[in-house]
Rosetta silent file (secondary structure, phi, psi, omega in degrees, C-alpha in Angstrom):
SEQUENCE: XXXXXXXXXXXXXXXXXXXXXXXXXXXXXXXXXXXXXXXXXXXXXXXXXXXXXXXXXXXXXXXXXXXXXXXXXXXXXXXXXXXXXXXXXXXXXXXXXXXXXXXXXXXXXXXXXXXXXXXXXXXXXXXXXXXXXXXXXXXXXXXXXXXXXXXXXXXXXXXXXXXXXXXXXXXXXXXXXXXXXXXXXXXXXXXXXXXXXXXXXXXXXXXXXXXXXXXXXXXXXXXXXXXXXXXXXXXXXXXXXXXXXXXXXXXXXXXXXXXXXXXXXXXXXXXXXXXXXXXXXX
SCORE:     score description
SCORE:     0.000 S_00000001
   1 L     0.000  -45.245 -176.948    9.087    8.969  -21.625 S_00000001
   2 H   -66.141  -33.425  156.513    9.205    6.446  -24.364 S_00000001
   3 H   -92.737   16.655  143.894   10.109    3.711  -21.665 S_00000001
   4 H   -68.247  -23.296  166.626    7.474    4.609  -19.532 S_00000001
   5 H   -81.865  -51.527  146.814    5.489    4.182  -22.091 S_00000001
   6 H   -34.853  -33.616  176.690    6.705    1.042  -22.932 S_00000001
   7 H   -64.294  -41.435  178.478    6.326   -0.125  -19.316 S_00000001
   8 H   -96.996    6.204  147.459    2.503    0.180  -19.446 S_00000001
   9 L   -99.687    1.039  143.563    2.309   -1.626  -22.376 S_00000001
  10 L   -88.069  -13.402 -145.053    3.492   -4.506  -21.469 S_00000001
  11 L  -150.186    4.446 -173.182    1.993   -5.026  -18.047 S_00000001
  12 L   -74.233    6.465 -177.165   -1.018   -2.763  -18.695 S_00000001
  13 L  -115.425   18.411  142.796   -3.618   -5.981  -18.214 S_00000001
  14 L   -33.968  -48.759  159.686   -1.792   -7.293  -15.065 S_00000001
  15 L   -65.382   -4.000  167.611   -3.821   -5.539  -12.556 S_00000001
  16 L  -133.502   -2.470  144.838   -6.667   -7.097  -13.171 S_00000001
  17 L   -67.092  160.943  150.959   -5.810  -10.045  -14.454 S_00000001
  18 H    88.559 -132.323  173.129   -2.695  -13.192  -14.031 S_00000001
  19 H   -36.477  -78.868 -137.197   -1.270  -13.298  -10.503 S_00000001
  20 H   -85.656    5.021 -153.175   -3.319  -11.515   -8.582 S_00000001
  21 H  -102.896    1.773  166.552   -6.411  -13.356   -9.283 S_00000001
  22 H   -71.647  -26.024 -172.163   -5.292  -15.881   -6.782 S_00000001
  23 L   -97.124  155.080  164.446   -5.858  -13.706   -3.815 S_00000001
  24 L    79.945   -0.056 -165.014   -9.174  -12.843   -2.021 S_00000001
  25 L   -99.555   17.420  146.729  -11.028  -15.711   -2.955 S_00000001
  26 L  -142.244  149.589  162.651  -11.189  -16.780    0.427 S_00000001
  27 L   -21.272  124.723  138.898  -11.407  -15.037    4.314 S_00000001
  28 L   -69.375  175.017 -160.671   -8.339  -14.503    5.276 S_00000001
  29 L   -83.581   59.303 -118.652   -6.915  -15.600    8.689 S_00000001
  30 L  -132.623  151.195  179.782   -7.021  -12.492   10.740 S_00000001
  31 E  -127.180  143.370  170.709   -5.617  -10.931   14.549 S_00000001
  32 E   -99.199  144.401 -177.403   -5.926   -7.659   16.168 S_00000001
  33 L  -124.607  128.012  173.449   -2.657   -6.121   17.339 S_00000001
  34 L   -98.228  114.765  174.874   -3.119   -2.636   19.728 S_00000001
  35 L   -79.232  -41.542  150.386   -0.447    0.093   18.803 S_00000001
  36 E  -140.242 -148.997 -156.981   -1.802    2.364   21.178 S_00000001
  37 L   -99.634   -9.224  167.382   -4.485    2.869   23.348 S_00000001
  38 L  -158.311   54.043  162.932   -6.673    3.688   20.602 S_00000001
  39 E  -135.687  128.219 -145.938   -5.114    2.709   17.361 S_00000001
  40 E  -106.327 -175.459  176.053   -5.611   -0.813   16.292 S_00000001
  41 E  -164.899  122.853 -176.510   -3.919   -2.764   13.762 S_00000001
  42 E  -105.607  138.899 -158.508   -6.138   -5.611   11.930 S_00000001
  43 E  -148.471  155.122  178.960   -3.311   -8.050   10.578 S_00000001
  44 L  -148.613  172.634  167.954   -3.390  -11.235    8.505 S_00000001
  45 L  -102.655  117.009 -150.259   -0.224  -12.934    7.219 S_00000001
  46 L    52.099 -139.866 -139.195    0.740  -11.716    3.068 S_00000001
  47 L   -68.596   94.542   36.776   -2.295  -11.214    1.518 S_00000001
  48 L  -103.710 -131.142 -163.432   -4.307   -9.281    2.096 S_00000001
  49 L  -112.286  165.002 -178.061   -3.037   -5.411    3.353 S_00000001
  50 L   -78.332 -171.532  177.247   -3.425   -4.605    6.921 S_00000001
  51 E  -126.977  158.910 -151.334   -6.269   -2.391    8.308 S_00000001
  52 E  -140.141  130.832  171.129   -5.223    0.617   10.419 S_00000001
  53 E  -140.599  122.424 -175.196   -8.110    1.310   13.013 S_00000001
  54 E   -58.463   61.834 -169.501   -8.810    4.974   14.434 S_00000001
  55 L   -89.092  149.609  167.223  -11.031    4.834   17.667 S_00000001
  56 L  -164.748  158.130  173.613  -12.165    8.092   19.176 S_00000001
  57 L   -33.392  -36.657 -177.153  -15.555    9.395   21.063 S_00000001
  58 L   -95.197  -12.386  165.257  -16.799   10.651   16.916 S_00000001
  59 L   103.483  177.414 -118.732  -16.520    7.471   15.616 S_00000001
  60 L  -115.907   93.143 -178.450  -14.224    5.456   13.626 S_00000001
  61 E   -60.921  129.312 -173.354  -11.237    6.086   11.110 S_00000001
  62 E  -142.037   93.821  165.761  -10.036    3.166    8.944 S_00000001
  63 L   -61.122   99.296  161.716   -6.870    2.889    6.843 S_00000001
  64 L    88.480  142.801 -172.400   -7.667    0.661    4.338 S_00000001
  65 L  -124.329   26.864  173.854  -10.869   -2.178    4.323 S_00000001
  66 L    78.155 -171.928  166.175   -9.321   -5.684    2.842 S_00000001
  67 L   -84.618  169.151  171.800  -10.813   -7.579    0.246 S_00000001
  68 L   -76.508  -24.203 -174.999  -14.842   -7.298    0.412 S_00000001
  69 H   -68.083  -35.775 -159.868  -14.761  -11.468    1.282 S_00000001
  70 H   -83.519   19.579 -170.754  -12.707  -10.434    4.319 S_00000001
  71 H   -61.500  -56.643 -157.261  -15.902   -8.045    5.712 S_00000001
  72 L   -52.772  -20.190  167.358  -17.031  -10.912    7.426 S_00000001
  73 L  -140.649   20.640  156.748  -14.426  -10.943   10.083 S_00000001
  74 L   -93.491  -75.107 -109.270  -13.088   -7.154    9.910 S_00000001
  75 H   -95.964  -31.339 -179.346  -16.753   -6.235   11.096 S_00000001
  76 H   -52.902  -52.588 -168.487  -16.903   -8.639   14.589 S_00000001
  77 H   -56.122  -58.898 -173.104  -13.228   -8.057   15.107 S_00000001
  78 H   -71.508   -3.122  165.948  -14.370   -3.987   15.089 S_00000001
  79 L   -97.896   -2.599  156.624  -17.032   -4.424   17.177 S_00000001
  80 L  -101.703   14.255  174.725  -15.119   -5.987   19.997 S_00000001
  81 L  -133.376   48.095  169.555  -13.195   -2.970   20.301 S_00000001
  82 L   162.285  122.140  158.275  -15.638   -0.344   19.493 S_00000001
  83 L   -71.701  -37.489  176.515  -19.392    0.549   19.102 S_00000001
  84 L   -31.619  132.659  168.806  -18.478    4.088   17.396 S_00000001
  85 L   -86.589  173.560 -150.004  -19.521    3.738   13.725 S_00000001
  86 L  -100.501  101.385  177.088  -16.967    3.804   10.880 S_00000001
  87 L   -67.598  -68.287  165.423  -17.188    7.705    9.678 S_00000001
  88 E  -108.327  165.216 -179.586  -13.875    7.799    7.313 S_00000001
  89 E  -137.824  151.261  141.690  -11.735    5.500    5.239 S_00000001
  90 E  -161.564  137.773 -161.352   -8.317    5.979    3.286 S_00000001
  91 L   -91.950  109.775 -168.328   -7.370    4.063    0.901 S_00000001
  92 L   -67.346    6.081  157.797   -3.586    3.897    0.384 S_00000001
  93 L   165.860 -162.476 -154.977   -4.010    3.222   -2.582 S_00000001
  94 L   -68.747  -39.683 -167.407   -5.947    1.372   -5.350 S_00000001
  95 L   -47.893  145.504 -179.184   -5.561   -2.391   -5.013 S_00000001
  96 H   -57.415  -49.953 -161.972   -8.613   -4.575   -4.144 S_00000001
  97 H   -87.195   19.409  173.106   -6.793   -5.898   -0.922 S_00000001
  98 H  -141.012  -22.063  152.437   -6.783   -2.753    0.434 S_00000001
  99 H  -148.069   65.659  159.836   -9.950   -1.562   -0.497 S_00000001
 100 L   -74.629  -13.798  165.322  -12.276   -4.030   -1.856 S_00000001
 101 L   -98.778    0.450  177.811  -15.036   -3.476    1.244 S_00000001
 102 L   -62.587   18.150 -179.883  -15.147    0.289    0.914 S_00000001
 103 L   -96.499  -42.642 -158.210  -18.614   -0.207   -0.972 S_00000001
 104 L   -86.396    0.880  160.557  -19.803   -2.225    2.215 S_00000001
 105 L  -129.985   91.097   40.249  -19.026    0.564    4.921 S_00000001
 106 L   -24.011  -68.622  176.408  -19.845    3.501    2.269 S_00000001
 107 L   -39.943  -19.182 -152.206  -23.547    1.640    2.896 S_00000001
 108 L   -99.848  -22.913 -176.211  -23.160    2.037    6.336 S_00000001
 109 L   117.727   28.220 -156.621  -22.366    5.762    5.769 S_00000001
 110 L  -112.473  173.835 -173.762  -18.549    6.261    6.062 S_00000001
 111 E  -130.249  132.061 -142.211  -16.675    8.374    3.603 S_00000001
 112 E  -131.429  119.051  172.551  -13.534    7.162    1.620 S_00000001
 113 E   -87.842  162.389  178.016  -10.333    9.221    0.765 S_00000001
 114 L  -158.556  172.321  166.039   -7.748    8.261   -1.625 S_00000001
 115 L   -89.251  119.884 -168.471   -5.066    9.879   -3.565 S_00000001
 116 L   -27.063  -36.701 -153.265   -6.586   11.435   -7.137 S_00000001
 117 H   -87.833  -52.846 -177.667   -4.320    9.164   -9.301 S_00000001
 118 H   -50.981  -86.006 -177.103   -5.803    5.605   -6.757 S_00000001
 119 H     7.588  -83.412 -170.081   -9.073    6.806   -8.219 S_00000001
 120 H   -59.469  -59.421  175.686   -8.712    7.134  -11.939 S_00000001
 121 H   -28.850  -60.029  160.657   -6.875    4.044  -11.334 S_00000001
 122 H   -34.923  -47.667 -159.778   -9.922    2.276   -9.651 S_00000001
 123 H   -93.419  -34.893  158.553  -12.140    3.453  -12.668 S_00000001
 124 H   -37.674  -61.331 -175.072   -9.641    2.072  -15.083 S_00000001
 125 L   -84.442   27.608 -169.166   -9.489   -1.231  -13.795 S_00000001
 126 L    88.479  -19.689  157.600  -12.956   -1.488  -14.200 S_00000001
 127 L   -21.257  151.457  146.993  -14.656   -0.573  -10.959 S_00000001
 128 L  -171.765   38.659  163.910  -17.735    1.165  -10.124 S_00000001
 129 L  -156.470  135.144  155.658  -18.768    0.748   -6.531 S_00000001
 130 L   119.106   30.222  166.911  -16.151    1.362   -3.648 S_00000001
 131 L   -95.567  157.016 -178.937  -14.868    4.236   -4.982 S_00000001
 132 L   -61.463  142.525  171.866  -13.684    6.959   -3.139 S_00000001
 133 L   -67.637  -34.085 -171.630  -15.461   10.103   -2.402 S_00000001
 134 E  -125.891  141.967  174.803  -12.996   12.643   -1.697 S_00000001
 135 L  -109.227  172.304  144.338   -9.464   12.884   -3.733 S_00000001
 136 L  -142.212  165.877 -174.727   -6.632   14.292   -2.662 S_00000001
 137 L   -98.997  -66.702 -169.447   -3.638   15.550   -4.636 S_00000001
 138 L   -98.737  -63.689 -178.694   -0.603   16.604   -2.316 S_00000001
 139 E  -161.177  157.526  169.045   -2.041   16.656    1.390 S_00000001
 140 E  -155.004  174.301 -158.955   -5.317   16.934    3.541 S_00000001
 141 E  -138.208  137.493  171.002   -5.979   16.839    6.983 S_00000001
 142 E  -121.339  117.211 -153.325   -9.051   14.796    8.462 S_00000001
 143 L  -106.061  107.544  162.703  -10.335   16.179   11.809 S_00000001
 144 L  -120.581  136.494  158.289  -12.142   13.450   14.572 S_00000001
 145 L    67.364 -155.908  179.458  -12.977   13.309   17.932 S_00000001
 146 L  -104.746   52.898 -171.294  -10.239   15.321   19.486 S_00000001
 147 L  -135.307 -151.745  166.705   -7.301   14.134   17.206 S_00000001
 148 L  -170.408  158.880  173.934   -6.667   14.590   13.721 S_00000001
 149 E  -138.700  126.461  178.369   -4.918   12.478   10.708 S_00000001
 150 E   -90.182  119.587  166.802   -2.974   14.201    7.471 S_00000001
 151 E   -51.871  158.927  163.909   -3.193   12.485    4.164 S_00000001
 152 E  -160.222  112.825  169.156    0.306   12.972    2.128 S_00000001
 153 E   -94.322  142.126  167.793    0.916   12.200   -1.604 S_00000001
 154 L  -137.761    2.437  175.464    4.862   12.305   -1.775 S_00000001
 155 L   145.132 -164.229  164.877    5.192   10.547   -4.942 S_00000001
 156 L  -103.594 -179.752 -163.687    5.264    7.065   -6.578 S_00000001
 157 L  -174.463 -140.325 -176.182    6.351    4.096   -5.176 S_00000001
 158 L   -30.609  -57.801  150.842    4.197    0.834   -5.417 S_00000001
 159 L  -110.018  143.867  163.158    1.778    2.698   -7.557 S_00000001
 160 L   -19.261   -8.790 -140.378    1.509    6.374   -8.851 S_00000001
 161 L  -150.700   22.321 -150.792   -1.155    6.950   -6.243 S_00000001
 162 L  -106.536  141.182  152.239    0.115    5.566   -2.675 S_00000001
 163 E   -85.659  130.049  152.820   -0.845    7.753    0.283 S_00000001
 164 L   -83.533  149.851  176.389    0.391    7.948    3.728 S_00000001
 165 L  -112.841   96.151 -117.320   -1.833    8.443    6.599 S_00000001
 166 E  -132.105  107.891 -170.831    0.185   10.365    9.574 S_00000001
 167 E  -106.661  135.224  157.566   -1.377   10.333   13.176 S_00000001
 168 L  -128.247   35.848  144.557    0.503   12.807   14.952 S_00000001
 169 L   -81.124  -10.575  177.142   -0.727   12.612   18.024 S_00000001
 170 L  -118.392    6.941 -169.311    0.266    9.353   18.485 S_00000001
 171 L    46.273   47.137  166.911    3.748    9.354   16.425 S_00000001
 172 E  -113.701 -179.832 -177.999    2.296    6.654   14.307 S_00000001
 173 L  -147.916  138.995  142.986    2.468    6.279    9.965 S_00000001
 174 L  -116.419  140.145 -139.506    0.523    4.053    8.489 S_00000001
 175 L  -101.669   -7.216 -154.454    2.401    3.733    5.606 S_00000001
 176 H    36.287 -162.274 -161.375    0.051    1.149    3.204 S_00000001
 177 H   -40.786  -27.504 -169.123    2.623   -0.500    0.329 S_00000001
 178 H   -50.548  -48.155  160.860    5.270    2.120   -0.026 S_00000001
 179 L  -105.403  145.459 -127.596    6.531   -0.323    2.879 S_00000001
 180 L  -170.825  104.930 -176.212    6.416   -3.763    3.396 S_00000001
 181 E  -124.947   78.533 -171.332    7.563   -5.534    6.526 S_00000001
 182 E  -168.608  121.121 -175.740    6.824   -8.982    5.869 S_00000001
 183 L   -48.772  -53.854  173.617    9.386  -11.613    4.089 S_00000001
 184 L   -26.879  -54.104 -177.140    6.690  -12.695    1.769 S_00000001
 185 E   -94.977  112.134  151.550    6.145   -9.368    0.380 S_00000001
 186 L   -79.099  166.614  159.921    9.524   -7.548   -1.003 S_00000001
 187 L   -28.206  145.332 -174.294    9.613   -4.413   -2.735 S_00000001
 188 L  -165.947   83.974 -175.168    6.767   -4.921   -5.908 S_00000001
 189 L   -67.574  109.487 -168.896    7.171   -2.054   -8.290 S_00000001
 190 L  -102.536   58.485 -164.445    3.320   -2.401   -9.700 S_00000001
 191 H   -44.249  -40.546 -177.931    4.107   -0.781  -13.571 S_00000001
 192 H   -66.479  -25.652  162.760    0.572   -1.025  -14.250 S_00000001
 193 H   -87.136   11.512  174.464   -0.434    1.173  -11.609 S_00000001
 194 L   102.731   17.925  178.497    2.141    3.494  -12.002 S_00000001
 195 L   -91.993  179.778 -167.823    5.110    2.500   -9.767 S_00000001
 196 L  -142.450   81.909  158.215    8.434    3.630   -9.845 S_00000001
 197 L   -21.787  -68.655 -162.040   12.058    1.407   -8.824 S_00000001
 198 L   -55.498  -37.674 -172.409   13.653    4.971   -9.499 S_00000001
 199 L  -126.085   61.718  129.715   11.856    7.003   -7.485 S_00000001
 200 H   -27.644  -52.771  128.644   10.651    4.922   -4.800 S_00000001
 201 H   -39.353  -58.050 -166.331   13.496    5.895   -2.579 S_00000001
 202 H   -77.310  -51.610 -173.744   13.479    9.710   -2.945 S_00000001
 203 H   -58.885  -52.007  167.210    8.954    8.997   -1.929 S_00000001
 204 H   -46.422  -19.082 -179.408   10.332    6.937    1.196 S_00000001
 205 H   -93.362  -13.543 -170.231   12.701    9.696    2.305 S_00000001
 206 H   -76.190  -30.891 -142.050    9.791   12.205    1.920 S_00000001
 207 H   -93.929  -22.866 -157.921    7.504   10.199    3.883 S_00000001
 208 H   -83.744  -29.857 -166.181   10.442    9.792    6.677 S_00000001
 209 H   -83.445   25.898  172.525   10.648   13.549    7.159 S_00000001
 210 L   -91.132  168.008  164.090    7.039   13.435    9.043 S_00000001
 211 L   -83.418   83.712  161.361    7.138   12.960   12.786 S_00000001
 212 L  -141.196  166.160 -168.572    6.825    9.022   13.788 S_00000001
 213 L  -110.282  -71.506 -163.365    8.383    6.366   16.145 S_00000001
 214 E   -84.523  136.195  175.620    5.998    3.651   14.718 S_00000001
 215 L  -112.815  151.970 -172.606    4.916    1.950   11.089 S_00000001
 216 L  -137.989   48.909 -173.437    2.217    0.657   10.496 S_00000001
 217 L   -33.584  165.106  175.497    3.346   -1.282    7.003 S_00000001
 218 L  -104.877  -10.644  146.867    0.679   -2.488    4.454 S_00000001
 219 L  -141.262  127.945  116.886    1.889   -5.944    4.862 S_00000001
 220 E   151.936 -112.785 -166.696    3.244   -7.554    8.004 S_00000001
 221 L  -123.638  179.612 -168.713    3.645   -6.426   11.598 S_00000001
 222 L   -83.392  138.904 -175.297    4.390   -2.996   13.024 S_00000001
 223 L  -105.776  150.779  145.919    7.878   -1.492   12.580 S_00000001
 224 E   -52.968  134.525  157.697   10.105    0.962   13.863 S_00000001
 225 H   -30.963  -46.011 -162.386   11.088    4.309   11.944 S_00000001
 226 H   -64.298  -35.103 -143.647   14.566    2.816   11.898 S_00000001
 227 H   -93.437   -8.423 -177.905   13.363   -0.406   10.263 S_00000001
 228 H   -85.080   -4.971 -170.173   11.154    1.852    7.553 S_00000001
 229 H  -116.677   -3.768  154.890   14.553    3.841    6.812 S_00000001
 230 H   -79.422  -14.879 -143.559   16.102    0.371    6.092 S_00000001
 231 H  -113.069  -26.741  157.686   13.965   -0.559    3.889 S_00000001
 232 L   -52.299  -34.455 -176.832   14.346    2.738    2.012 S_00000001
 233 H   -82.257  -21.028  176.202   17.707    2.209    1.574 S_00000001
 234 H  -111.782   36.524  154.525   17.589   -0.989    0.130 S_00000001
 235 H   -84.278  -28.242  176.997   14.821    0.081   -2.308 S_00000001
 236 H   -58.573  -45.713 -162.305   17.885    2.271   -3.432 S_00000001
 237 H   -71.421  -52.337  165.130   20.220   -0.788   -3.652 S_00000001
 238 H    -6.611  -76.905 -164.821   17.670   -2.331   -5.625 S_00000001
 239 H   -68.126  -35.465  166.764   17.612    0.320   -8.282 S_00000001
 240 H   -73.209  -41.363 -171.845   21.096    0.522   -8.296 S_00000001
 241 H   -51.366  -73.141 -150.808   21.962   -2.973   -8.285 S_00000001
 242 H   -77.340  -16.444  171.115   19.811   -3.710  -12.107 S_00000001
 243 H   -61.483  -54.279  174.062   20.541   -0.604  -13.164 S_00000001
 244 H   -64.770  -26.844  132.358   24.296   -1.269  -13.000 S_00000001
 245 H    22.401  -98.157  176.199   23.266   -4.772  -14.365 S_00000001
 246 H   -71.039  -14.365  154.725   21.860   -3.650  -17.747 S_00000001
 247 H   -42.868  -51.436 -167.930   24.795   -1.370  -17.735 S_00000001
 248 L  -106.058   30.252  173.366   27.459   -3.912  -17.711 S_00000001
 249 L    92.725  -21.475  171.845   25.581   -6.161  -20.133 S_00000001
 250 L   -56.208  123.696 -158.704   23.693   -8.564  -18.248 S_00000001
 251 L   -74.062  154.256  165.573   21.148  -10.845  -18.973 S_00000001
 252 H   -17.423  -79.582 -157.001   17.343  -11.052  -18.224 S_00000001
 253 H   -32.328  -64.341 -167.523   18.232  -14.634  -16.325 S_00000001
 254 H   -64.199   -0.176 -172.210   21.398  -13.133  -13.826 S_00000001
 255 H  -116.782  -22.370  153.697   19.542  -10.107  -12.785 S_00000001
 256 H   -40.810  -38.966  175.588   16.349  -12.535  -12.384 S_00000001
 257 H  -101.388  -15.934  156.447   18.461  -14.424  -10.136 S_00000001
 258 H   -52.863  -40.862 -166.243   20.237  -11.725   -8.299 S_00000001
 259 H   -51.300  -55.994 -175.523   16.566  -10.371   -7.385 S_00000001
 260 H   -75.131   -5.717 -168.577   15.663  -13.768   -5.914 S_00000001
 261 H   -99.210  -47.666 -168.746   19.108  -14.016   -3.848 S_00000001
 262 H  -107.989  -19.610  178.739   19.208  -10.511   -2.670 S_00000001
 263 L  -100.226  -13.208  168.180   15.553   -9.277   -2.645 S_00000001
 264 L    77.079   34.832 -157.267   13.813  -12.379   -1.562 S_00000001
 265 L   -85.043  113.725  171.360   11.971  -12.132   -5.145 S_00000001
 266 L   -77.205 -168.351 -173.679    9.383  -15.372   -6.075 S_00000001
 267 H   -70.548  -27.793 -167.597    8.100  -16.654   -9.373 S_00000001
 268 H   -64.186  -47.405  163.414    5.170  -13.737   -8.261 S_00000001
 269 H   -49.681  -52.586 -174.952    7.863  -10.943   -8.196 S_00000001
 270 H   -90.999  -30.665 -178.477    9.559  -11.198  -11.387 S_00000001
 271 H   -60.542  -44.045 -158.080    6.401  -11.917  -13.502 S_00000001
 272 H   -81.331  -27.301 -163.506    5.020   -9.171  -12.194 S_00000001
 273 H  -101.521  -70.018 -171.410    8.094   -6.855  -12.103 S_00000001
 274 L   -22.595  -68.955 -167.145   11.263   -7.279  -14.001 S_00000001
 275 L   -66.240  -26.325  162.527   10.513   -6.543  -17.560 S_00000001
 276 H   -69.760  -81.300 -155.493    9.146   -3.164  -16.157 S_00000001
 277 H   -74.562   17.865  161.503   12.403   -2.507  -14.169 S_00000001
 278 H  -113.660   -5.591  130.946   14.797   -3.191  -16.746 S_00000001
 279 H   -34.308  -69.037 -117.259   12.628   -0.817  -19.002 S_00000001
 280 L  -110.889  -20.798  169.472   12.684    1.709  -16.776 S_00000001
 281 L  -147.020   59.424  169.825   16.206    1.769  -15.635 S_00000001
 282 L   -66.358    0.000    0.000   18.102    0.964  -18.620 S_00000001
């Protein structure tokens, strides 16, 4: 407990501050990719998270909305594949680049889920429009059209608060941050929100035991189960690696540069990261 506590005291003004303040401040570059015949995938390259898009006869499901800059070409892009208006959102968790426009379809009338923890989180960093409407703690089920999609908290990972969204009528996951299929992004244990190196692994194997063929990552392009149960395993290796590390004595610098060698870790990574995982699994 005491280096958990420690963790969010070093990094607790990171989230809204530093790094991240680099992002959103322009449109991103954006494509639509079709997963199935009526589940979209709105994609950019890194920053910001994808968008997961629901269509059905009842109108219009949305994993995740962008930054609020990026409205301007999420709302054309959804309107060449759909008239239906946008009923629900969930947000896989807290971060602005996954739901920084939920204010701007909340006007329109849609209603935005999250995991309880994304919330508080939201309210924390200072928010106080886009927040979600509905929480959920463990699991919920949201029933459209003639489908349905189940919400799952299974633990941390990126942040205390990341949800999956599970269609399983279509054997898809959209998985938001816990995975990351995109070189750019590696594993990015986010201490101020509440992630977890240790158990990070053990939330990816929970998430694995649902029924899907297809990912739907929260950055880069859509994966295979198989390639979401690699990437669990070397969240493990991770964890293992710096743990045995600070174990055998090893400095800040060599486990900085193992990170970048074996993890594909930038100047972005370790500022944001390190000094929380060698807290946490000393």
């Amino acid at each position: 407990m005491k280096g958990w506590i420690a963790v969010q005291g070093v990094f607790g003004l990171l989230a809204s501050t530093g790094a991240m303040a680099q992002f959103g401040a322009a449109p991103a570059e954006l494509d639509l990719v079709q997963v199935t015949d009526d589940i979209y995938v709105i994609h950019n390259d890194f920053v910001p998270g994808n968008i997961t898009v629901l269509v059905t006869d009842d109108g219009v499901l949305l994993v995740d909305t962008k930054y609020a800059i990026d409205y301007e070409n999420v709302g054309p892009m959804l309107a060449e594949i759909t008239d239906q208006p946008i009923r629900y959102i969930v947000n896989t968790h807290y971060h602005d680049d996954h739901s920084g426009a939920n204010q701007i379809f909340q006007g329109d009338g849609a209603s935005v889920f999250a995991a309880e923890n994304a919330r508080v989180k939201m309210i924390n960093s200072g928010r106080t429009d886009g927040l979600p409407d509905m929480t959920i703690e463990d699991r919920a089920t949201i029933h459209i059209g003639d489908t349905s999609v189940e919400l799952y908290y299974f633990g941390r990972s990126h942040t205390d608060g990341d949800i999956v969204a599970h269609f399983p009528d279509h054997g898809v996951l959209a998985a938001g941050d816990m995975y990351a299929n995109d070189p750019g992004t590696p594993e990015l244990v986010e201490y101020p929100g509440g992630g977890s190196a240790r158990e990070w692994p053990r939330t990816l194997t929970r998430a694995l035991g649902l029924d899907f063929d297809t990912v739907i990552p929260g950055h880069g392009t859509v994966a295979s189960r198989s390639e979401m149960a690699a990437f669990r395993d070397e969240t493990q290796r991770l964890s293992d690696l710096v743990q045995s590390m600070i174990r055998e004595g090893r400095s800040r610098a060599d486990i900085d540069a193992m990170l970048r060698s074996e993890f594909g870790f930038v100047d972005f990574h370790i500022d944001a990261s390190l000094d929380g995982l060698m807290i946490e699994l000393q």
